[in-house]
N, C-alpha and C positions, 0 to 999 in steps of 0.2 A: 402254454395256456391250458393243455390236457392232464399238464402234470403225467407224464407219460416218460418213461427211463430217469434216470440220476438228474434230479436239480442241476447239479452243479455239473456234469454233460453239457446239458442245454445250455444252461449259460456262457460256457464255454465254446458251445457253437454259436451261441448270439453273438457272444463277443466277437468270433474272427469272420463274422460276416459284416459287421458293423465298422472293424477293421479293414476290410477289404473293398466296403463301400465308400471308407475316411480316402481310401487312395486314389482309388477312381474318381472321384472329386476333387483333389488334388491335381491330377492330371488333368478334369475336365478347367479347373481353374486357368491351366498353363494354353487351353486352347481356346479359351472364350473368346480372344479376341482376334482370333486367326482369322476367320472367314471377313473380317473388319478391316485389316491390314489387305487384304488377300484383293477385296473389292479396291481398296484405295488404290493399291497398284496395278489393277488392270483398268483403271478408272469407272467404274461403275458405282451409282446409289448403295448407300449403307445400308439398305432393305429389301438388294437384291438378293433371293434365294440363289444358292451356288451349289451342283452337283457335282464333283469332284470326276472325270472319268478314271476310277482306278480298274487295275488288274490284279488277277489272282497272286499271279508270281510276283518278284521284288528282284529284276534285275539290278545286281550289282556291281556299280562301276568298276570300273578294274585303272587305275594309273599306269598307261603303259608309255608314257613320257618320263625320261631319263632327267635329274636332278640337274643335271650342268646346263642340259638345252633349255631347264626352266629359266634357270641363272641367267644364261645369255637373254632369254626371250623379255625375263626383266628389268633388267639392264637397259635392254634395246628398246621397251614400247613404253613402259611408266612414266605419263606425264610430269611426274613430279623431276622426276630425272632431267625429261627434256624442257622443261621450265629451268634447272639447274643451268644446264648447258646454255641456254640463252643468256643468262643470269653470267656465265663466264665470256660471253663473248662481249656483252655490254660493258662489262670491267677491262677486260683488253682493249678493247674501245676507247675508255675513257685512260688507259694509260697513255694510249696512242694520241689522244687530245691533248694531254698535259703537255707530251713531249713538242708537239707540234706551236703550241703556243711561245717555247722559244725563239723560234724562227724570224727573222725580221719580216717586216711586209713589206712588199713591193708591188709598185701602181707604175704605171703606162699611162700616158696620153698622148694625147692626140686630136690635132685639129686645123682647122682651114680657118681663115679671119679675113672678112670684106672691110672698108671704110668708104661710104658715099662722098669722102671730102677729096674733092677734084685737085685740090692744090698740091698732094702726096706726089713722092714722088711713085710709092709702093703702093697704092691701094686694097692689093691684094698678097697676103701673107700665110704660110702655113709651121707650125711649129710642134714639135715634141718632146716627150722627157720621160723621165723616170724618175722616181720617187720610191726612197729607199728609208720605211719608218721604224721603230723598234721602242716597245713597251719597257724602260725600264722595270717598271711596276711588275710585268711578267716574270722579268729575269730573276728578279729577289725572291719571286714567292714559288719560282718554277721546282724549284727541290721538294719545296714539303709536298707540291699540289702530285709530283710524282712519288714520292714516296709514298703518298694518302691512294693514288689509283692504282700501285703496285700491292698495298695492303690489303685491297681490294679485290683485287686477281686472287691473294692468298684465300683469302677469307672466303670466296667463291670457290673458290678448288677443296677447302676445307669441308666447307657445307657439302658441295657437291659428294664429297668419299662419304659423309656419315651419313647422307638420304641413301647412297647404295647400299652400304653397311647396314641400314634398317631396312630398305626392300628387301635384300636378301633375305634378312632375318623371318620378315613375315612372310616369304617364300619356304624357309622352313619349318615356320610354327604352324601353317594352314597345312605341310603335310605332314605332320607330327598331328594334327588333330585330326586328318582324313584318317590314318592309319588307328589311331585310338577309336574312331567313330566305329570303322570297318570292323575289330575286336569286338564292338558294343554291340553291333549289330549283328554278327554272328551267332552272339551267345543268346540275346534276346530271339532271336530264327527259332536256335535249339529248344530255350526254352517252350515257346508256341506251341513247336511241332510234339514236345512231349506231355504239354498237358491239354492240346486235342488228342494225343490219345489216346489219356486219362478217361477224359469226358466221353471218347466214344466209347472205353468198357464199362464206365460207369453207367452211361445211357445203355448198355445191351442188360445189365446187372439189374438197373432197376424195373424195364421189359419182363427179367426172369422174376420179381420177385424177390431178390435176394437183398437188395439195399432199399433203404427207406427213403424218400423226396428231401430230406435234409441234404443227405450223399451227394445227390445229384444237384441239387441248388448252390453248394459249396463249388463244385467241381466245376461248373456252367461259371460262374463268378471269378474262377481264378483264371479261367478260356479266356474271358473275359480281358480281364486283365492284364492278359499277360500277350492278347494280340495287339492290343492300345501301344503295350509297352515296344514291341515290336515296331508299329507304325511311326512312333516317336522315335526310336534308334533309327528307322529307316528315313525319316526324313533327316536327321541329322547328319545322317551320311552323304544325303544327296546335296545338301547345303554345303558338308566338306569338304566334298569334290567339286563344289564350283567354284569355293574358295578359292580351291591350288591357282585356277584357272586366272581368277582375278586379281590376286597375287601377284600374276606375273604379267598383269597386263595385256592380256588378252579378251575381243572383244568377242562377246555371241554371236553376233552378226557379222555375216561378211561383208566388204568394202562395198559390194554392191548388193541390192537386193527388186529383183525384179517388178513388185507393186508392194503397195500399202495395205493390200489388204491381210484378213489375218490369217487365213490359209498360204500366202503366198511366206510371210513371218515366219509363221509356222515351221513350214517347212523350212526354209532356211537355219531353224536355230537347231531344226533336227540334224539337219545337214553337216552343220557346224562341233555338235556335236558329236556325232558319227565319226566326226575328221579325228576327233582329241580323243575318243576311244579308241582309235587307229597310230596314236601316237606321234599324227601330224599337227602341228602346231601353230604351222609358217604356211605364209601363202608368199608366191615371190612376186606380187606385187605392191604388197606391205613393206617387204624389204625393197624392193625397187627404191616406192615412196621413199624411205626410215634415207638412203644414200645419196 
């Protein structure tokens, strides 16, 4: 507005601050609704204020659980699996029906028998039998009805291999995407760490005199931006790493947890996680249960 160095300078600083502002709105856009989601799930009013407790550093998970014990662990605890498995014992079940309905039926009886007529010579009598019946109707139809519950068995055993063949799979794609997160988030660290401390010789330069408040309002803006961009990889990572975890069927909370309230939670999910940073996994009463 002072008309002060090259038009076309300036404008070219307007432009990449106006650019730099189109981002961060962009970004702000992908977060408006976080603090909305955030309250839903811990159950509170849409209009409570929420202060986030963060920390300086950005401790970064580390995966030190081995790929095959994922395998097993989701195998072993994926409801859908053991829905599967239910699903196959109810099919054996009903082959075992089909077969059992060829069997003839047999009845017993039994009983005592009075008559109040004086004239008898027997008044008093007891007799028994057996009764031995058989369903033509079952015998005819007994073949298809087994073949239909042996097809059953198959087609159960079928599903059952392609739901594991897809856990697995999404046991591999959640750390296929922990691992890409972890790259994201590294470089985004780097980046941060180098243009804080940009800003900070920038900040000592304009102190000296030697740069103009443009320099430094440039410099403060891409800090800016490029912590945002940081916070955004970092939460992506930590969403990654609880993927692997879910994945495979494992739950935050242990089997048991001392009270309801939310420090006693708390602690436990710390606990919990403590365990899976430690590359334990399994508790042996889970497996106990699971046998």
């Amino acid at each position: 507005q002072q008309r002060i160095g090259d038009p076309v300078q300036a404008l070219a600083y307007q432009r990449s601050l106006i650019e730099a502002t189109r981002q961060l709105e962009e970004q702000r856009r992908a977060l408006s609704l976080a603090k909305t989601e955030l309250a839903t799930l811990i159950n509170l009013p849409m209009t409570t204020h929420l202060t986030l407790a963060t920390s300086d550093d950005y401790p970064v998970p580390e995966l030190k659980v081995d790929m095959a014990r994922l395998e097993h662990e989701a195998l072993t605890s994926r409801p859908e699996l053991r829905e599967q498995d239910y699903q196959s014992r109810i099919s054996a079940a009903e082959t075992r029906k089909a077969m059992l309905r060829l069997l003839p039926g047999l009845e017993f009886s039994a009983g005592g028998h009075y008559d109040s007529n004086s004239f008898l010579v027997n008044d008093k009598w007891a007799d028994y039998g057996v009764k031995v019946t058989w369903n033509l109707f079952n015998v005819l139809s007994a073949p298809a009805a087994i073949d239909t519950a042996k097809a059953g068995e198959d087609v159960a055993a079928a599903r059952r291999q392609a739901m594991s063949i897809a856990v697995l799979a999404q046991v591999y794609v959640a750390n296929a995407n922990y691992r890409d997160a972890l790259r994201q988030f590294k470089t985004s660290q780097e980046l941060a760490d180098i243009d804080g401390q940009i800003v900070g010789q920038l900040r000592n330069r304009y102190q000296a005199n030697s740069i103009g408040e443009l320099d430094l309002i440039q410099g403060e803006l891409n800090t800016l931006q490029a912590d945002l961009r940081r916070d955004l990889a970092y939460a992506d990572l930590r969403n990654a790493y609880g993927q692997i975890f879910a994945s495979a069927g494992l739950d935050p909370l242990p089997d048991e947890v001392q009270s309801t309230q939310v420090q006693s939670i708390a602690t436990a999910l710390a606990s919990r996680e403590a365990d899976w940073a430690a590359g334990n996994i399994s508790t042996p009463v889970a497996h106990a249960q699971r046998q």
